[in-house]
SERO-4910 file (N, C-alpha, C, O; in steps of 0.05 Angstrom, whole numbers):
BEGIN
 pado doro    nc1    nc2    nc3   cac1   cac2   cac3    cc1    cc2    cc3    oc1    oc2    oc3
  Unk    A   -395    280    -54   -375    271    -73   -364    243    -66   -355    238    -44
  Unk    A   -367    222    -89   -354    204    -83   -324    201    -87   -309    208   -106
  Unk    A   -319    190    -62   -287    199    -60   -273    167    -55   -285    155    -37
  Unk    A   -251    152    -66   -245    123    -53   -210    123    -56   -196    142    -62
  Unk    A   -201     94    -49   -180     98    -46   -170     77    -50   -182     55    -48
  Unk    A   -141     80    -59   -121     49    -62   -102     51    -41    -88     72    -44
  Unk    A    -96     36    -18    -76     55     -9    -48     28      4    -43     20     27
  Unk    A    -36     19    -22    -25     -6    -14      8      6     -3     18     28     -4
  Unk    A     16    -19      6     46    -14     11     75    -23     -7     76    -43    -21
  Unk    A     96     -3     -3    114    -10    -24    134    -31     -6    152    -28     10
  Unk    A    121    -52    -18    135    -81    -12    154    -90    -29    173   -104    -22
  Unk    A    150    -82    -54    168    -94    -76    153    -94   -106    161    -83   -126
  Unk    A    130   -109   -101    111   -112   -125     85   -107   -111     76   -108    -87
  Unk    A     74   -101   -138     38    -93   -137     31   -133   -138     43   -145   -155
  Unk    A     18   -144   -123     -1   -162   -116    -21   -162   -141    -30   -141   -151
  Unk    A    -26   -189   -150    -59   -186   -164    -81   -183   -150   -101   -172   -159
  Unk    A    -77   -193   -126   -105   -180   -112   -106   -154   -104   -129   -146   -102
  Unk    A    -83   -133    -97    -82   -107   -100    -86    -97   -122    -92    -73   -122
  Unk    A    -84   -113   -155    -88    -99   -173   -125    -92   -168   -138    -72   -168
  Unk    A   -130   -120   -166   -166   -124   -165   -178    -93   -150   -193    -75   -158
  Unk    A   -162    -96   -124   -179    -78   -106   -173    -50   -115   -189    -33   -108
  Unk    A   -153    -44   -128   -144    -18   -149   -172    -14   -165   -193     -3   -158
  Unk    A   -164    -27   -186   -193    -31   -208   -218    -36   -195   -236    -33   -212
  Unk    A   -227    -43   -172   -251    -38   -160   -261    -15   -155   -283     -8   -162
  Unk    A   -237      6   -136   -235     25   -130   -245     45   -159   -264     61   -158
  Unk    A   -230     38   -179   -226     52   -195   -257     55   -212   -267     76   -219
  Unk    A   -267     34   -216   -289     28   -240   -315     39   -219   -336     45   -230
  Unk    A   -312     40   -189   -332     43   -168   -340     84   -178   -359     95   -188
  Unk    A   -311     92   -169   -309    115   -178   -319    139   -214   -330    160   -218
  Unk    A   -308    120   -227   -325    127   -253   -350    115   -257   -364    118   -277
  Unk    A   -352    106   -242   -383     99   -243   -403    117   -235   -425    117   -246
  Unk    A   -397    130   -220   -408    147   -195   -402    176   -199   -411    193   -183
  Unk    A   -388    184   -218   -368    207   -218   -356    219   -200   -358    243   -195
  Unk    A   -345    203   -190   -320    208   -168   -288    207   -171   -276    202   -192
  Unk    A   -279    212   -147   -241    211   -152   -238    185   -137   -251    172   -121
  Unk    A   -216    184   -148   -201    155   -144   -174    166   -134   -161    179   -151
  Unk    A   -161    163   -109   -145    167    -95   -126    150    -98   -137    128   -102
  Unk    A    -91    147    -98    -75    127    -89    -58    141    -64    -43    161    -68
  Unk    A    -62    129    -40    -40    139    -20    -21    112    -20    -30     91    -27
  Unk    A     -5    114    -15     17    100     -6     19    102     26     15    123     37
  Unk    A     25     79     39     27     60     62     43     61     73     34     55     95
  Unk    A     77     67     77     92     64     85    105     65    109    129     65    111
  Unk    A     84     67    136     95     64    150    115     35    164    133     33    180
  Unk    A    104     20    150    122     -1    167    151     -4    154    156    -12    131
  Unk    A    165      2    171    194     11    153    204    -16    152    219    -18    133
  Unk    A    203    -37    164    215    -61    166    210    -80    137    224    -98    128
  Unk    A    186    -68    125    182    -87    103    186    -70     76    176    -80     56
  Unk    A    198    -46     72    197    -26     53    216    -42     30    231    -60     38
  Unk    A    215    -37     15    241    -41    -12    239    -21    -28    220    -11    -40
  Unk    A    261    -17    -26    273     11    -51    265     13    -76    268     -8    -88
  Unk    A    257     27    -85    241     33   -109    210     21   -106    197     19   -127
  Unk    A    199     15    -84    175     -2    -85    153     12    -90    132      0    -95
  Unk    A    155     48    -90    126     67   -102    135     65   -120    119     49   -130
  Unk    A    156     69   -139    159     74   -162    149     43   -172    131     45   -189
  Unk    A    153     25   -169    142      0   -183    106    -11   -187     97    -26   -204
  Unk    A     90      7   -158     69      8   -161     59     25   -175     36     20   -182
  Unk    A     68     47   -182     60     73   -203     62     58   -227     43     48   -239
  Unk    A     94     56   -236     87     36   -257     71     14   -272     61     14   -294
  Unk    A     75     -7   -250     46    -22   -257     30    -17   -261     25    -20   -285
  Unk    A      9     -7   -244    -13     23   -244    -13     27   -276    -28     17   -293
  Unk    A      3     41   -278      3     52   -307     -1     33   -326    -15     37   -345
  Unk    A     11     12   -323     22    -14   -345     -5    -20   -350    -10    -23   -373
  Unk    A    -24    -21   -333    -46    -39   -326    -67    -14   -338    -85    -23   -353
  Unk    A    -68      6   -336    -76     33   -354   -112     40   -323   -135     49   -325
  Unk    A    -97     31   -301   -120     37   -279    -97     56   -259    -77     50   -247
  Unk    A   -114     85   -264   -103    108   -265   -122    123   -240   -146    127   -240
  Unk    A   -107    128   -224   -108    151   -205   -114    178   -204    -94    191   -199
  Unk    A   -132    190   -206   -131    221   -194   -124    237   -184   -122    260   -193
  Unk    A   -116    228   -157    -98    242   -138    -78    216   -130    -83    192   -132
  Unk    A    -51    233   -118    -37    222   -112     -5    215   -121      0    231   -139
  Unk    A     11    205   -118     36    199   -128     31    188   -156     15    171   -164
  Unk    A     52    204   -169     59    197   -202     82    200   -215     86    224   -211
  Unk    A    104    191   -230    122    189   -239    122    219   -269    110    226   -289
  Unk    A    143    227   -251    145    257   -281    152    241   -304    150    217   -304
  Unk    A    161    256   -322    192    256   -350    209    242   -336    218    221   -345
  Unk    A    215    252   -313    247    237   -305    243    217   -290    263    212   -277
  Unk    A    227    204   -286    220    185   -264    226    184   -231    232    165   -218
  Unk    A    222    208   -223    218    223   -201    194    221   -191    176    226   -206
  Unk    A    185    212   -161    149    214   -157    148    245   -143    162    259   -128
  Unk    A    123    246   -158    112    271   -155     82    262   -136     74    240   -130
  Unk    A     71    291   -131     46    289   -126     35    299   -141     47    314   -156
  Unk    A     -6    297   -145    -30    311   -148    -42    306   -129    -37    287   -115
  Unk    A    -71    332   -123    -82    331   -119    -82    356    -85    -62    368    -77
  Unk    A   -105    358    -74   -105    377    -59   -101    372    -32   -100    388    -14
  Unk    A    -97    336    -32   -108    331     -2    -83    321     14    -84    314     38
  Unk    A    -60    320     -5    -30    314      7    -16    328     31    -22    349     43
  Unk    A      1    313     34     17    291     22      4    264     27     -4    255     49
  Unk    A      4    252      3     -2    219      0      9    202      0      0    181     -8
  Unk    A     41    206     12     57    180     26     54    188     59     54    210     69
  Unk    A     52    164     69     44    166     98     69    181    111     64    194    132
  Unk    A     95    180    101    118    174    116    131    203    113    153    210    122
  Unk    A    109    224     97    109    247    100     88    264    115     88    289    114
  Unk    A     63    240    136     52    254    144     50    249    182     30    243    197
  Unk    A     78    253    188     74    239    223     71    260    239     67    255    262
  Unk    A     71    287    230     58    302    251     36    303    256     30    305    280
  Unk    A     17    301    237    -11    296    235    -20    266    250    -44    266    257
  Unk    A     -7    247    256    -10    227    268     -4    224    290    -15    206    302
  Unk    A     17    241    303     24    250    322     11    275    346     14    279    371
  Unk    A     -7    291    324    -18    303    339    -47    297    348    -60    308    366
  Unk    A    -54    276    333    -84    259    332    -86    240    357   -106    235    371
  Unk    A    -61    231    358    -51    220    383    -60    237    407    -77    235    424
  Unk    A    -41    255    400    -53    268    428    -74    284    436    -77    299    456
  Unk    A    -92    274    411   -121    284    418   -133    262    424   -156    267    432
  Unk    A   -127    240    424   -138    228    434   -133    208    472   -149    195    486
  Unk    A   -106    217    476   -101    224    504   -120    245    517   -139    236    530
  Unk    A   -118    260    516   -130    278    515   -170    269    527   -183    271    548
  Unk    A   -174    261    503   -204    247    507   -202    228    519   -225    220    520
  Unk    A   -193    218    528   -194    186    546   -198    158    529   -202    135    536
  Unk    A   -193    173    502   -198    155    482   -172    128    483   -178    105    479
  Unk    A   -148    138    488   -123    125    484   -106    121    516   -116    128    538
  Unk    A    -87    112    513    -80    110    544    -40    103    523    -36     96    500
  Unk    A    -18    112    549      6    105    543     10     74    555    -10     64    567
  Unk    A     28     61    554     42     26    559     61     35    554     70     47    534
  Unk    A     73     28    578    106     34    578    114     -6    593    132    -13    608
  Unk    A     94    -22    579    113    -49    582    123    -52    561    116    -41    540
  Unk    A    150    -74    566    172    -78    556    170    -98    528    148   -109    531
  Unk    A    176   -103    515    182   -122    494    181   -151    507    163   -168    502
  Unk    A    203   -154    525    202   -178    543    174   -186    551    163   -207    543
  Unk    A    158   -163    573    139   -180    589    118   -174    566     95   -180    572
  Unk    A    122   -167    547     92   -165    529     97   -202    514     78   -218    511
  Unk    A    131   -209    507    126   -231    487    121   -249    514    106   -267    506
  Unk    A    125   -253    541    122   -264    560     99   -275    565     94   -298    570
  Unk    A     78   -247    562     47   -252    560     33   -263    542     11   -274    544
  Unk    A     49   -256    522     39   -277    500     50   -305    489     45   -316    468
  Unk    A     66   -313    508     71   -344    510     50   -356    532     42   -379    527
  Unk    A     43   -346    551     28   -355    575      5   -351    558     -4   -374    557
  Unk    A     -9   -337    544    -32   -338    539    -39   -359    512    -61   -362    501
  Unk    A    -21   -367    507    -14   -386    481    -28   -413    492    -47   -427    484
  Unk    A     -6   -416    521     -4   -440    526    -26   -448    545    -30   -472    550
  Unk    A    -41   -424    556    -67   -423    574    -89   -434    545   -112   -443    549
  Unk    A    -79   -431    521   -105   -427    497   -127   -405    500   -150   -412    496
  Unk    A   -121   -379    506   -128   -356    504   -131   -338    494   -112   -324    498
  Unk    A   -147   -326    479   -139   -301    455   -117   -272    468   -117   -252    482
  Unk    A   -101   -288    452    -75   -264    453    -88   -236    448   -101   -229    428
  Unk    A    -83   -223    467    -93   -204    474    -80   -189    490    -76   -203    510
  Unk    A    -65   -158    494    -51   -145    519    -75   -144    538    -99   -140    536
  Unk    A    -54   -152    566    -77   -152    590    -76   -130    597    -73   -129    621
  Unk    A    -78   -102    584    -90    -78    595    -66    -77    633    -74    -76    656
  Unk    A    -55    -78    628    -35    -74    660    -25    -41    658    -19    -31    679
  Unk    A    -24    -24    632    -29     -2    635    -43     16    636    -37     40    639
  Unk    A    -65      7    634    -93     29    622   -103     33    653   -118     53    654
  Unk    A   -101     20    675   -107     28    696    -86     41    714    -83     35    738
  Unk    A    -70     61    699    -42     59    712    -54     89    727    -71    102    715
  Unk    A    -42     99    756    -45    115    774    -31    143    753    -10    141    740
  Unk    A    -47    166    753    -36    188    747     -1    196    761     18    201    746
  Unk    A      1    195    790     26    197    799     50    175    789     74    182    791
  Unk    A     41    149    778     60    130    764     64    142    738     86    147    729
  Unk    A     38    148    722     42    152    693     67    177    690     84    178    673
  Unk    A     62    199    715     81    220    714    106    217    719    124    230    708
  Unk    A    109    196    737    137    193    741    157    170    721    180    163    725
  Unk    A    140    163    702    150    140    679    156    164    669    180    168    668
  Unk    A    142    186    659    147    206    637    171    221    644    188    227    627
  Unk    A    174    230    672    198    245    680    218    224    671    241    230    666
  Unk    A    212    208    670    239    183    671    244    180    648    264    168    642
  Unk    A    223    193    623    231    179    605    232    162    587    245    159    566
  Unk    A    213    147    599    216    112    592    204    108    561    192    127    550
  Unk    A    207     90    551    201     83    519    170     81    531    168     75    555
  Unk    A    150     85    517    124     70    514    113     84    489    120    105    478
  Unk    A     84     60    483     79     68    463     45     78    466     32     73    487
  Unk    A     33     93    442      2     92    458    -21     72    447    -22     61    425
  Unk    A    -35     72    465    -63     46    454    -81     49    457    -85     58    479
  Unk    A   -107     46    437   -128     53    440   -143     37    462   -138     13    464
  Unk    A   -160     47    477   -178     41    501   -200     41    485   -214     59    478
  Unk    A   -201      4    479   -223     -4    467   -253     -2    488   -251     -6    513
  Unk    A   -279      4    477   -301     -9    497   -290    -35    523   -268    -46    520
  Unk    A   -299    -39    537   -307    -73    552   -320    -82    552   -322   -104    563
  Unk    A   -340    -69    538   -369    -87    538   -390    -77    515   -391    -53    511
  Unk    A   -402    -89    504   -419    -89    487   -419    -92    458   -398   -104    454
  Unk    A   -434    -87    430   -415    -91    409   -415    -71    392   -424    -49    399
  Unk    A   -403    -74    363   -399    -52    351   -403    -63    321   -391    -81    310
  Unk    A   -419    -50    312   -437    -63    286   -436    -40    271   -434    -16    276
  Unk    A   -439    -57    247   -436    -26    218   -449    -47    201   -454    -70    206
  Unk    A   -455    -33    176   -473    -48    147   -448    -42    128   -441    -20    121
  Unk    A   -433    -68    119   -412    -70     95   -430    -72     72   -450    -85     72
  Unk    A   -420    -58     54   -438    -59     33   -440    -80      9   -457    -81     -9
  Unk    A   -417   -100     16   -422   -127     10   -436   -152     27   -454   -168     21
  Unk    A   -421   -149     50   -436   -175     72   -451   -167     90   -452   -180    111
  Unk    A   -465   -145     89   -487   -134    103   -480   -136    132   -456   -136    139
  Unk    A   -499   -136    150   -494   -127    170   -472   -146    191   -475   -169    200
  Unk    A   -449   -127    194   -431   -148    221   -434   -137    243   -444   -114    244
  Unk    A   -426   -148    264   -416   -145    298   -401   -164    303   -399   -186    292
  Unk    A   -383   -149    332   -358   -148    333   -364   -146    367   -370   -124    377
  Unk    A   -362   -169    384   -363   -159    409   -338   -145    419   -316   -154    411
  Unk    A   -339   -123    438   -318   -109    442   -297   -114    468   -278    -99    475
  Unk    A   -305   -142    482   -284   -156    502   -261   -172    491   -239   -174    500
  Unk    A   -273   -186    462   -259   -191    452   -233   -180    432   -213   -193    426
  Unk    A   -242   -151    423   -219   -141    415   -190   -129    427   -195   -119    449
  Unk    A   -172   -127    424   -151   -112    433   -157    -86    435   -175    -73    424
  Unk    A   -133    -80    456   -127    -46    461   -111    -40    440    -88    -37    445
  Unk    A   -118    -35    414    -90    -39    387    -69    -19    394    -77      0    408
  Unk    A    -43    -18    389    -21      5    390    -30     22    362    -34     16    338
  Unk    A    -30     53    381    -39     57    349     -6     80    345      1     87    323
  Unk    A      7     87    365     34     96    359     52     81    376     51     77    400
  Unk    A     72     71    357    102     64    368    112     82    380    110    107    378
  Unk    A    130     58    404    152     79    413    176    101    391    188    121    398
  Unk    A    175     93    375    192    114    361    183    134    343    194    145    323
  Unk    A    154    139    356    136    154    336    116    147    314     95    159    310
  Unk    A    127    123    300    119    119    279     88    108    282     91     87    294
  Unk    A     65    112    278     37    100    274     34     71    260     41     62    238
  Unk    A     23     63    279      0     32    259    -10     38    243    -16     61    239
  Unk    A    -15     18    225    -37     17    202    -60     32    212    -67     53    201
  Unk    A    -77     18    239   -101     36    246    -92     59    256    -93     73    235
  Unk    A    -89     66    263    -90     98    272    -87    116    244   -107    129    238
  Unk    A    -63    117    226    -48    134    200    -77    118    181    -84    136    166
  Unk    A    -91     99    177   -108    102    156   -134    108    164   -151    107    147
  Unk    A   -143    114    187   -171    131    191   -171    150    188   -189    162    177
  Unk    A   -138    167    203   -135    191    209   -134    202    170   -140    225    164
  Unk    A   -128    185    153   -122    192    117   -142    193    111   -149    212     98
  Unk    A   -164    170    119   -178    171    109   -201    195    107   -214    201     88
  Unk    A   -201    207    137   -213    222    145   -211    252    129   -228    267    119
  Unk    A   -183    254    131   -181    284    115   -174    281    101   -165    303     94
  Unk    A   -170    264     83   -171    261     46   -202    254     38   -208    249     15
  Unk    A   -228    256     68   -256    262     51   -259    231     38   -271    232     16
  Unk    A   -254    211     44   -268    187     29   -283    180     41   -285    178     66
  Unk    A   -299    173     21   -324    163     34   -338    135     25   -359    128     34
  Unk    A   -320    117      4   -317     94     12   -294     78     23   -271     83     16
  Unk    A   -299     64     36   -268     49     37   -269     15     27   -278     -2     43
  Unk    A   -264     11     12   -264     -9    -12   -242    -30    -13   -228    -32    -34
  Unk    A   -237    -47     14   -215    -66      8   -211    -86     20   -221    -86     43
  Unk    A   -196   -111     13   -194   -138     18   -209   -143     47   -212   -127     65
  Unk    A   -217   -168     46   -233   -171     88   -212   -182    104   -218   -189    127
  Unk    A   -191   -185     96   -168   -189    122   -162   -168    132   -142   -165    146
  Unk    A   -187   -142    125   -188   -122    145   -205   -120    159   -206   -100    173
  Unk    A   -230   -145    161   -257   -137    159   -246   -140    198   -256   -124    214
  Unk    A   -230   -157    206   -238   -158    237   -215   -125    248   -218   -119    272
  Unk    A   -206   -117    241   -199    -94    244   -219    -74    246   -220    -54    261
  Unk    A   -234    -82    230   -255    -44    215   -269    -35    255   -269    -12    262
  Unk    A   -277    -57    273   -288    -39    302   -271    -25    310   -276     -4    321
  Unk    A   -245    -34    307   -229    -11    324   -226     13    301   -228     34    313
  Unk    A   -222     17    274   -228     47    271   -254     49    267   -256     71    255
  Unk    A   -282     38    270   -299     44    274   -302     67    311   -317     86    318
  Unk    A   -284     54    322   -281     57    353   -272     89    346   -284    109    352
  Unk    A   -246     85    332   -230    114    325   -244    142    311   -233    164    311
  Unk    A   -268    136    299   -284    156    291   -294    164    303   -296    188    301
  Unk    A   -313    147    331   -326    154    349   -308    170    365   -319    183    383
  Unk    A   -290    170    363   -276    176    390   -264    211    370   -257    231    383
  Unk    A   -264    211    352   -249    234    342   -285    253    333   -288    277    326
  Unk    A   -295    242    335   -326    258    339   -333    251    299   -353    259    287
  Unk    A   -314    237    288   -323    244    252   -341    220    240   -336    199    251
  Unk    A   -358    218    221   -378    200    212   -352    183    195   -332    192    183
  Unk    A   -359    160    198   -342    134    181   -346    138    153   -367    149    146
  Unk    A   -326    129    133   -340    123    115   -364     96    109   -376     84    127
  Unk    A   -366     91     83   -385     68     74   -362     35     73   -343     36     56
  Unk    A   -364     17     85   -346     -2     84   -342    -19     65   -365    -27     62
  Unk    A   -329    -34     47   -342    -55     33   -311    -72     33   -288    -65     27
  Unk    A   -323    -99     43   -289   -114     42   -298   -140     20   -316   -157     20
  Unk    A   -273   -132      0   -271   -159    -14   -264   -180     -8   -245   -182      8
  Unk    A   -276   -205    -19   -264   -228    -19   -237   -234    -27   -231   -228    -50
  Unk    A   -219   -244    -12   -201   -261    -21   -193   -272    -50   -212   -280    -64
  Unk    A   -171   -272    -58   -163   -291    -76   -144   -313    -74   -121   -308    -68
  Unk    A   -152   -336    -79   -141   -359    -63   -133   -379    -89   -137   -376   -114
  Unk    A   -117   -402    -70   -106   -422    -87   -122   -439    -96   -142   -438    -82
  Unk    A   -125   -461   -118   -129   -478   -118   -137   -498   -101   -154   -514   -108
  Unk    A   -123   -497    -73   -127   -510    -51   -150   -493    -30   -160   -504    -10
  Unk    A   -153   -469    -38   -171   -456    -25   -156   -438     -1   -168   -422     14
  Unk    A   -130   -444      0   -107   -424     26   -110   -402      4   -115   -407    -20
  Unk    A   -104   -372     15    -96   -350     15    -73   -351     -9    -51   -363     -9
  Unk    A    -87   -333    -30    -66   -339    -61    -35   -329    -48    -38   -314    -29
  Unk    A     -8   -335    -54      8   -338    -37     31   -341    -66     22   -355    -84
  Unk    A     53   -332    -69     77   -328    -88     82   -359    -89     91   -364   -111
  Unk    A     81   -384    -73     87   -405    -64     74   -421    -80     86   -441    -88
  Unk    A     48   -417    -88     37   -431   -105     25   -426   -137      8   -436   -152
  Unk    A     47   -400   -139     40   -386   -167     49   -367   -172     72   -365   -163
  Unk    A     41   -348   -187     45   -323   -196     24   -303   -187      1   -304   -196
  Unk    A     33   -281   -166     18   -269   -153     25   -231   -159      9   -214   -153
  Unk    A     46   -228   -169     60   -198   -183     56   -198   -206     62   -217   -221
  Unk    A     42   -174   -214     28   -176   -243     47   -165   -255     45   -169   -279
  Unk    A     71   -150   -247     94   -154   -269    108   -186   -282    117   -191   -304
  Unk    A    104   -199   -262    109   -225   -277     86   -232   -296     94   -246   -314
  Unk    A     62   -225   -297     46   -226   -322     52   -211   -349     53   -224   -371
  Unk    A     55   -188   -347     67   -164   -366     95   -180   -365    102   -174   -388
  Unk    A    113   -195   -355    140   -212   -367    132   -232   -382    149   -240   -399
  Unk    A    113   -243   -382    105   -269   -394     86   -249   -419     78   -262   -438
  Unk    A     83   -234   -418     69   -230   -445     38   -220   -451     25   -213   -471
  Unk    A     33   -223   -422     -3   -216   -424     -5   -185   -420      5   -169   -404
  Unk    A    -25   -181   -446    -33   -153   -452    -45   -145   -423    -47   -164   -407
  Unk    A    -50   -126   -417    -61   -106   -396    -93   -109   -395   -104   -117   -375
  Unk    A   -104   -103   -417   -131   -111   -419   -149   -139   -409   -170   -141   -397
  Unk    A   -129   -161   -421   -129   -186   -405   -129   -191   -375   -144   -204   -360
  Unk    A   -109   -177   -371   -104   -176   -334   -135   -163   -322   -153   -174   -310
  Unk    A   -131   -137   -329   -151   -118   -323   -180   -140   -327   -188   -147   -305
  Unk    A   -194   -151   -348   -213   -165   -345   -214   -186   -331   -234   -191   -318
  Unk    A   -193   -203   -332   -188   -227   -314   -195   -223   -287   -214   -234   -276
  Unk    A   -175   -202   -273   -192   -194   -241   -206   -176   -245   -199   -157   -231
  Unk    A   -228   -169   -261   -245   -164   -256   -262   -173   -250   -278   -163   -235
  Unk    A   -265   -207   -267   -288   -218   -255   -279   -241   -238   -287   -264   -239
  Unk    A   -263   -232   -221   -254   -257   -200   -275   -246   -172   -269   -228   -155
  Unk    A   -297   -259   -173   -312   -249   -156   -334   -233   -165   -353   -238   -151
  Unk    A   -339   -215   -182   -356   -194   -194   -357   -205   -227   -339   -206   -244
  Unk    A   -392   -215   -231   -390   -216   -260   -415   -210   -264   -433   -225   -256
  Unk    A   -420   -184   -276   -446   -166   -283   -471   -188   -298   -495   -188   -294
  Unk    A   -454   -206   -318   -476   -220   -328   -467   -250   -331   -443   -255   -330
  Unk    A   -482   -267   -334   -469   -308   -330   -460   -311   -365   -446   -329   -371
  Unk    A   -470   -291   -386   -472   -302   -410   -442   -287   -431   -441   -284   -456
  Unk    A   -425   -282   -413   -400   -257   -426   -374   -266   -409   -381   -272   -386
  Unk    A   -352   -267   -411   -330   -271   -402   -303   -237   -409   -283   -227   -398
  Unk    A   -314   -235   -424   -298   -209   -442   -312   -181   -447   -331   -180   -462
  Unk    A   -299   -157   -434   -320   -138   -426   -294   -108   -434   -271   -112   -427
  Unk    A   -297    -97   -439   -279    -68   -460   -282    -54   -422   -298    -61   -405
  Unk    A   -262    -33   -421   -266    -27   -401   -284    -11   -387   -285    -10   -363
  Unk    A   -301      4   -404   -320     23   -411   -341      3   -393   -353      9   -372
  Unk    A   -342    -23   -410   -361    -36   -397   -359    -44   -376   -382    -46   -367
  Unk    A   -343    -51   -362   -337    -53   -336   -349    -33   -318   -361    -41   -298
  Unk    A   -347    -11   -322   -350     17   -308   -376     21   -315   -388     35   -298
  Unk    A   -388     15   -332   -426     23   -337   -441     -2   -319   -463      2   -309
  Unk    A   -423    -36   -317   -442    -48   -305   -435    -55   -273   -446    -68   -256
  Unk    A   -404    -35   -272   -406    -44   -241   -417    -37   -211   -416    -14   -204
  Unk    A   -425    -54   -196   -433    -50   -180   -427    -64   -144   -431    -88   -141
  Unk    A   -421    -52   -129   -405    -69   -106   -435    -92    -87   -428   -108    -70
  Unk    A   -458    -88    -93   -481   -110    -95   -475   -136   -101   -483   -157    -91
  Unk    A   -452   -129   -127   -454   -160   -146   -435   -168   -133   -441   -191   -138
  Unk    A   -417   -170   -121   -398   -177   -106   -404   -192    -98   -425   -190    -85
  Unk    A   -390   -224   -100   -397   -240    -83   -378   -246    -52   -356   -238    -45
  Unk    A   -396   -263    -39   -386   -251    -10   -353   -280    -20   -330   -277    -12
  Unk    A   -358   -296    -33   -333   -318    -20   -313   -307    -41   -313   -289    -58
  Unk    A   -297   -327    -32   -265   -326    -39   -277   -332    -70   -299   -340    -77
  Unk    A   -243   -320    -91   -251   -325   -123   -218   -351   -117   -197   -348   -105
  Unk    A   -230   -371   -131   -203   -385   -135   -197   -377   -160   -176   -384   -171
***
């Protein structure tokens, strides 16, 4: 079963390039006869804004690119859930991330860091100024069993990190840019749980991905240098990856990273100005993906009979 996913964060507004990778998700799925998943993101509490699921449901809706499973607004404008594989806000699922954690202690997969805030930003001024890839120097992962025990009797804040490879690389086939590698000296030990519990991005979206059953994962490539370490995290939890595919970018005029600074980037400010849904909806559709050179304007139906993540092109859409 094809299974995929949207799984953005409530920042404030839905992004047009989150709309894109929505409707990618989406037209990939009916294409294929599969579900189309929306989880919600929320662990990073520092960037949350109030009402910010309810504004992506909305849009969602406005935009008429519709979800299967997942958070949805009743009669009363209350979010609800569907589907079987919940809960689909992260920030209802930290035991499960918490106990994944400690399966992977456990395996030798992960290791605790109990350095400080101080000597971590310390290290990463010296490594700035050496011109070094910022990187933690691993000063815990070799830490003595009788030390690690007596930090724990004590107490101390730390957080846990994955114990990347040291050597060799880690390659997968994206189903847009074909084959990558990723040497593994060069990556980080990533934190995949905070000291206060709360999980990274990597750790809470392999561990979702995994038991919500998707089996593509379909989104922007300013994840693409991320994907070895949960490539790393499957290996290490014994489960097969899904199928990868990272979109291109949508960028300025100038060719930087499309940005609120140089435009209109919240497709509620589109729907304020007046543009029908259908417009939007075709517009990113073919920012990057255009089934044929001789059509600009495509019903949505058609979208979904000619899409295919092949046609994708690998660069940025200005």
């Amino acid at each position: 079963m094809i299974r995929v996913r949207f799984a953005p964060s409530p920042t404030g507004f839905l992004h047009i390039g989150g709309l894109r990778t929505a409707l990618y998700n989406e037209l990939f799925a009916r294409k294929n006869g599969g579900i189309f998943v929306l989880r919600i993101e929320d662990t990073d509490r520092t960037r949350l804004v109030p009402g910010g699921i309810e504004n992506i449901i909305r849009t969602m809706a406005w935009s008429g690119v519709q979800a299967d499973e997942g958070p949805y607004l009743d009669d009363g404008g209350a979010v609800q859930e569907r589907g079987d594989y919940g809960p689909y806000i992260q920030s209802n699922r930290f035991d499960i991330y918490a106990d994944h954690a400690k399966k992977l202690l456990a395996n030798g997969g992960a290791y605790r860091c109990f350095c400080s805030a101080e000597r971590l930003e310390s290290m990463k001024t010296a490594m700035m100024a050496e011109r070094r890839p910022i990187m933690y120097d691993k000063k815990c992962r070799g830490m003595s069993a009788a030390e690690l025990e007596q930090k724990m009797q004590a107490g101390e804040p730390h957080v846990i990190r994955l114990k990347m490879p040291e050597s060799g690389n880690t390659e997968f086939n994206d189903a847009i840019r074909g084959r990558v590698s990723f040497e593994n000296a060069l990556i980080d030990d990533q934190v995949l749980l905070k000291s206060d519990g709360f999980p990274t991005y990597h750790l809470a979206n392999v561990v979702d991905d995994h038991l919500m059953a998707i089996s593509h994962v379909i989104r922007g490539e300013d994840w693409l240098p991320s994907t070895p370490k949960h490539l790393v995290l499957y290996g290490l939890f014994g489960w097969t990856p899904p199928i990868f595919a990272h979109l291109p970018l949508l960028l300025n005029p100038d060719r930087s990273k499309l940005s609120k600074r140089q435009g209109d980037v919240a497709v509620e400010e589109y729907a304020e100005q007046g543009y029908l849904p259908e417009a939007i909806v075709n517009f990113v559709a073919l920012l990057g993906w255009n089934p044929s050179a001789d059509r600009e304007v495509y019903a949505k139906r058609e979208l979904v009979d000619a899409f295919s993540l092949e046609k994708i092109n690998r660069a940025g859409a200005v």
